[in-house]
N, C-alpha and C positions, 0 to 999 in steps of 0.2 A: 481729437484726431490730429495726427504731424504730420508735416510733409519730410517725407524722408530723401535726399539724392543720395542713392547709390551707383558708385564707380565700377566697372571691372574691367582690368586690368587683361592683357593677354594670353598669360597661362592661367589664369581664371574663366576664359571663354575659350581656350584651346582648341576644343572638337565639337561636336555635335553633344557628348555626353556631359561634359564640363556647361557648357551652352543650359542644356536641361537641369543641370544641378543650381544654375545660378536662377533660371527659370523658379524653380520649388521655391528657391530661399527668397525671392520680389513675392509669391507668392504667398508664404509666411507672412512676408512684414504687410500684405494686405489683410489679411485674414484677422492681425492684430490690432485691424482699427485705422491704418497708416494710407495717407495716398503715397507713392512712389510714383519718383524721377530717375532712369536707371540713365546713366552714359557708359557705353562700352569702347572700348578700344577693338582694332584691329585683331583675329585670331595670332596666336603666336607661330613665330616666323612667315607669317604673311606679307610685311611692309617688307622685311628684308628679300623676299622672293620676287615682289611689284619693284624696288630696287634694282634686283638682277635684271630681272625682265630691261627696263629700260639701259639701262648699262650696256645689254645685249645689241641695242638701236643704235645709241650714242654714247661714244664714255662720259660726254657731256653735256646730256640734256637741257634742256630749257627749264627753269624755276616753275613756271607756270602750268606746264603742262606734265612736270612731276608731283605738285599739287591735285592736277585733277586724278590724277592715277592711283596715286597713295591715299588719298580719301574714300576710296572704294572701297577699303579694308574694312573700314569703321561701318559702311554702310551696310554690305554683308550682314556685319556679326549682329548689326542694330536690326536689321530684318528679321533674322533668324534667332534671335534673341524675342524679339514679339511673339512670333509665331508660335516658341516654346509658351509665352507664357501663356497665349491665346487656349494652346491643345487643353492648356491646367484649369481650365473655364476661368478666367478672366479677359476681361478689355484691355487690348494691346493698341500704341500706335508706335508705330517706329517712324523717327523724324532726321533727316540730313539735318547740319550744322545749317542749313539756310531756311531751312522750315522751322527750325528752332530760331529764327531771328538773332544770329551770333551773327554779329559786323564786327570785321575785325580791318587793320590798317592793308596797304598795299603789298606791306613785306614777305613775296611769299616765302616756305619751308620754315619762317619763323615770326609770322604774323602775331600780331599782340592784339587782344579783342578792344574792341574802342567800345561797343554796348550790346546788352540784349535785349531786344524787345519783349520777348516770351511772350506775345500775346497767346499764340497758339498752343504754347504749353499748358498756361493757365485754362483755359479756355478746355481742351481734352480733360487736364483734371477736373476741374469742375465736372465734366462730364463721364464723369469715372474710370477715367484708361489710366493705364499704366503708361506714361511715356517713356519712350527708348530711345536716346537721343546718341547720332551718332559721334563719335567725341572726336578732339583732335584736329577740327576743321573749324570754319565757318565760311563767308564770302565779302568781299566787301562791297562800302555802301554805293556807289555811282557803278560799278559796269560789273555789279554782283560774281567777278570770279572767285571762283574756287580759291580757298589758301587753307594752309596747314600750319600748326602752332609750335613746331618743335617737338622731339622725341618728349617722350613724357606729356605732349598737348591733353591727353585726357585724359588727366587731374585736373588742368586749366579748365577744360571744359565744365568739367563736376563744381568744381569749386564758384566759378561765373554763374552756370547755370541754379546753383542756392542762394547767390548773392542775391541775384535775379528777382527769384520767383518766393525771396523768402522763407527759405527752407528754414524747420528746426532744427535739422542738423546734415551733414555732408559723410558718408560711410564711403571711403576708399578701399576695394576689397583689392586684397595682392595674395603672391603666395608666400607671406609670413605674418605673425600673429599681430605686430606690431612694431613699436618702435623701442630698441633694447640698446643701454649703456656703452655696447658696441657692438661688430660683428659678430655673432655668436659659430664663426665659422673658423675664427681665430682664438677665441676666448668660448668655451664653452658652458662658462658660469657668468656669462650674456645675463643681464637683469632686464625684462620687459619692465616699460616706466608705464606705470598708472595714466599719468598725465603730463603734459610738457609745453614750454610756454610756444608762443609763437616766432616768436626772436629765437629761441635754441633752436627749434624746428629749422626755422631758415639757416641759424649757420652750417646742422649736419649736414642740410639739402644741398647745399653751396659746397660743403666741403668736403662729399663724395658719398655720403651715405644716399641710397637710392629709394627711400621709403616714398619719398615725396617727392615730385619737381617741384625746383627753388618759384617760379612765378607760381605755380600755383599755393606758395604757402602764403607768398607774398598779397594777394588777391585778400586770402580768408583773413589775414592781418588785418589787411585797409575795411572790409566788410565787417569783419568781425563775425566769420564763419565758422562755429565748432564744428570742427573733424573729428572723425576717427580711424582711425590707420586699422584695421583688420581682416584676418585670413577668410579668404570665401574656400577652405579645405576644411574648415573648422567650424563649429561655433562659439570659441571661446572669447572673453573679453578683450577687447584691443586698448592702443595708446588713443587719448583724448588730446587733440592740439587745441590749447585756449589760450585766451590771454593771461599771463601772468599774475599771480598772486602771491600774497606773503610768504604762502607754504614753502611755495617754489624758492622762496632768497634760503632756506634755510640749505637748502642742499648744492654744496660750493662747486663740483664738479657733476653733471646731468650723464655726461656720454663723451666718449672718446673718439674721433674722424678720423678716416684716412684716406688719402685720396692717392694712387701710384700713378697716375695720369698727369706727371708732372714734367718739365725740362726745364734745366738752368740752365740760363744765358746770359753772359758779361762781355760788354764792352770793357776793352782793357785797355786801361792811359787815354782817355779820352782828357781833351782838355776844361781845366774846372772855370768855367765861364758863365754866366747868368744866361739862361736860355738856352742851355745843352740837353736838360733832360723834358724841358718842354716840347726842343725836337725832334728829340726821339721817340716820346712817345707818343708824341703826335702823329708820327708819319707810322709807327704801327696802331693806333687808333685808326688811323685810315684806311689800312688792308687788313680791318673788323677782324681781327687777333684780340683778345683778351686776354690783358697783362693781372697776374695775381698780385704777387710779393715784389717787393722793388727794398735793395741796400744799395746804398751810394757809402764806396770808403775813399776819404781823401787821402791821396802822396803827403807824405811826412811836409814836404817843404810848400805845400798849398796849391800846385802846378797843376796836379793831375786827376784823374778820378777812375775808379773801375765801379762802372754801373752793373748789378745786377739783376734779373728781375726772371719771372717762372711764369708758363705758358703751357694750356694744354698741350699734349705730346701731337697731339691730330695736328697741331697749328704749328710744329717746328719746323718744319720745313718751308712755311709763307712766313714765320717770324724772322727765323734765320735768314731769306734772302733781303727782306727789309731792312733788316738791324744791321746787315752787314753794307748794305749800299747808304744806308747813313750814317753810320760810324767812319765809312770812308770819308764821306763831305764833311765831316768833324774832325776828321785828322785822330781820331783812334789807331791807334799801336794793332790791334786784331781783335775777333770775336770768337768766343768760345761758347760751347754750351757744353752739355752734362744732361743726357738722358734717363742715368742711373738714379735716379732721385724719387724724394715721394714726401707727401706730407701727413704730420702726423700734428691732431688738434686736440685741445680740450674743449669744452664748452660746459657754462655753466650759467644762469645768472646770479647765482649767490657770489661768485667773484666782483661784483659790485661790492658787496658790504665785506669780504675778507680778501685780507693780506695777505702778500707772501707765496699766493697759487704760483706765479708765473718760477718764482724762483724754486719752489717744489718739483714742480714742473724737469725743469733745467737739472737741478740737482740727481733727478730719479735717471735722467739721460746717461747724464755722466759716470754717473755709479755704474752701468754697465756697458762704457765705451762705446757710447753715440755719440756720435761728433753732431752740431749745430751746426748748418751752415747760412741759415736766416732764419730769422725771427720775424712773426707780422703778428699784432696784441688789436683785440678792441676793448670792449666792454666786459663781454661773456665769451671771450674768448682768446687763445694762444696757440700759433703757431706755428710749426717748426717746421723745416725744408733738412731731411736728414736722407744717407744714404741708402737709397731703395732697398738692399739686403737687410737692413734692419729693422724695417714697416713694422711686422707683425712681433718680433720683440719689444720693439717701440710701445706698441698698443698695447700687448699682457702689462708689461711693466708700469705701465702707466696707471692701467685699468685697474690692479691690483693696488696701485701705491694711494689710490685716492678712492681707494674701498668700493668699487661701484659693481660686486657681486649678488648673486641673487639670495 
């Protein structure tokens, strides 16, 4: 017998009828021998409508008590998600994030879970229910309020909740089959990948492919949680997230990212002095903006510097006023930005063991007049900051020139 956690996602729980079809398939993997741990997310466009709602109030509500609002969503679906599965003769319990023993830090709308107890979880299994745990939430440990994990919180939940309680495996249901070499919405000859490591996983996550949230791949990494990325519209076979194996080095490019959610912003003529880009991005480090790619180019005669660096687009406008009131106390010349922008990635871990990607990479750009305008490399990865008009040529061309069709 395995303990199975399965995830669903919000157009996977959409209505009452979606609700009843994911009801059948826990259903299923009981009948097959399996306890099940379901965690549901909120119904689709529910969080965005508890959103309006309070916006309606204030346009700038309180942290905390948008936490307790927005957790309702998850409770819902986790009710009525029992309930289905109860009518199909089985044992249901539907559990809140605090009934599930999820303590998470004080940070609310983006709280990070600190542990889980699962006594109660274990405890139902053991005694044959299907648990339904509500995802996306937990509470903290001294004055138990309400918090919520960030968009995408339940995958965190799912993935925590196996670390937990031991699961043999974690099934993330969405509405696509899996995880594929790139968007098959740009590229129609999109390759689903078998398998993939957990480090590629995280860079797609990170770099705009939406299969997974980045912590929660992060989590299954530290745990060492097999995933599976699969469609609850289907029954067919999905992508496996595990850790890496030899197999995996032989294949030099895995998937191609894109991410158009991007803005470039240069401090121009700032002066080149030890401690300038420490405060600068200190001081946007401090109004919690998160800085991606950073190029620093020195003036011919050693004087000057034009710093650049890319920032969600949601955040240009608190980036921009930061940068611009410290580039003034730095005696910077003016600040620019570039909305029209987008990144275009490779990722691979076989670029460990071969040469030469990065500049194939560069090469395939140019050949069909893409301009570079920064470059950011690690390990299993390269990235380029090119003009947003070109995204989706970007990506065919790439996608095609390092073979990753089906």
């Amino acid at each position: 017998m395995s303990l199975i956690v399965q995830k669903y996602g919000g157009t996977s729980v959409g209505n009452i009828e979606r609700i009843k079809a994911v009801a059948e398939r826990v259903a299923k993997t009981i009948k097959e021998g399996n306890q099940v741990i379901v965690v549901v997310s909120a119904m689709a466009g529910e969080t965005d409508k508890l959103i309006g709602l309070a916006q309606q109030i204030s346009p700038n509500p309180g942290e905390r008590e948008m936490d307790m609002l927005l957790s309702s969503g998850e409770r819902v679906t986790s009710a009525l998600t029992a309930m289905a599965i109860e009518a199909l003769g089985h044992k249901a319990r539907a559990f809140t994030g605090r009934q599930a023993g999820i303590i998470t830090n004080t940070m609310h709308t983006k709280a990070r879970i600190e542990k889980i107890s699962g006594e109660r979880i274990k405890k139902a299994i053991a005694e044959g229910y299907a648990v339904v745990i509500a995802g996306f939430q937990g509470v903290t440990e001294g004055e138990s309020d309400v918090t919520t994990l960030g968009r995408g919180g339940s995958d965190l939940s799912a993935v925590a909740v196996a670390a937990a309680t031991n699961a043999d495996l974690c099934e993330i249901y969405t509405d696509v089959d899996g995880v594929y070499t790139t968007d098959p919405n740009i590229v129609p000859e999109a390759r689903k990948l078998e398998k993939i490591s957990y480090e590629e996983m995280l860079e797609l996550a990170s770099l705009g492919a939406k299969v997974l949230q980045t912590r929660s791949v992060e989590f299954a990494k530290k745990f060492k949680v097999p995933v599976v990325v699969r469609s609850s519209f289907n029954y067919n076979p999905g992508t496996l997230v595990v850790e890496e194996d030899k197999e995996m080095e032989n294949v030099v490019v895995s998937g191609i990212a894109y991410d158009k959610n991007q803005t470039k912003i240069t401090v121009v003529n700032v002066p080149d002095k030890p401690g300038i880009a420490a405060r600068l991005f200190d001081t946007i480090a401090a109004a919690n903006v998160v800085v991606d790619m950073i190029v620093q180019n020195i003036s011919s005669d050693g004087k000057f510097a034009d710093i650049s660096f890319t920032v969600p687009k949601t955040d240009t406008k608190k980036a921009l006023e930061v940068t611009e009131a410290v580039a003034k106390e730095l005696g910077a010349e003016r600040v620019d930005k570039r909305e029209d922008t987008s990144k275009v990635s490779i990722i691979g871990v076989g670029m460990r063991t071969h040469s030469g990607v990065a500049a194939k990479m560069f090469q395939v750009l140019a050949g069909h007049n893409i301009n570079i305008m920064m470059i950011s490399t690690s390990e299993i990865k390269v990235s380029c900051v090119i003009d947003l008009k070109f995204t989706e040529l970007a990506v065919r061309v790439l996608h095609e020139a390092f073979e990753l069709a089906g």
